[in-house]
N, C-alpha and C positions, 0 to 999 in steps of 0.2 A: 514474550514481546522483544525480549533480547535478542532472541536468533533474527529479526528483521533487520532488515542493513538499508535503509535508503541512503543510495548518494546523492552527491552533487549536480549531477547531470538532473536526474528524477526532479531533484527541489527546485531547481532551475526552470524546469518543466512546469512545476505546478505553480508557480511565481506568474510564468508569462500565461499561461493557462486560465480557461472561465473557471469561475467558483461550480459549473455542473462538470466540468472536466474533473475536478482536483476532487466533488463527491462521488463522481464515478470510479478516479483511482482511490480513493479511501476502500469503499464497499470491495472494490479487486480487493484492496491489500488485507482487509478484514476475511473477508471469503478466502484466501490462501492461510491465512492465518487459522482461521475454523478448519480447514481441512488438515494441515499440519498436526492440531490438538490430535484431529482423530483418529489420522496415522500414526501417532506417537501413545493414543490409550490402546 
């Protein structure tokens, strides 16, 4: 979870952003995250 970096700009983004935006970038950033795991086992 540490190697994720959201900046400023992204949070900014999901602030002005619908609450189905901000679960569609959550699921993105889980989905990069599960893939990560599995290039790294």
């Amino acid at each position: 979870m540490d190697k994720v970096i959201i900046n400023s700009q992204a949070l900014q983004m999901l602030k002005e952003s619908s609450p189905k935006a901000v679960i569609k970038y959550l699921q993105y950033t889980v989905c990069v995250i599960e893939q990560g795991k599995k290039i790294e086992y």
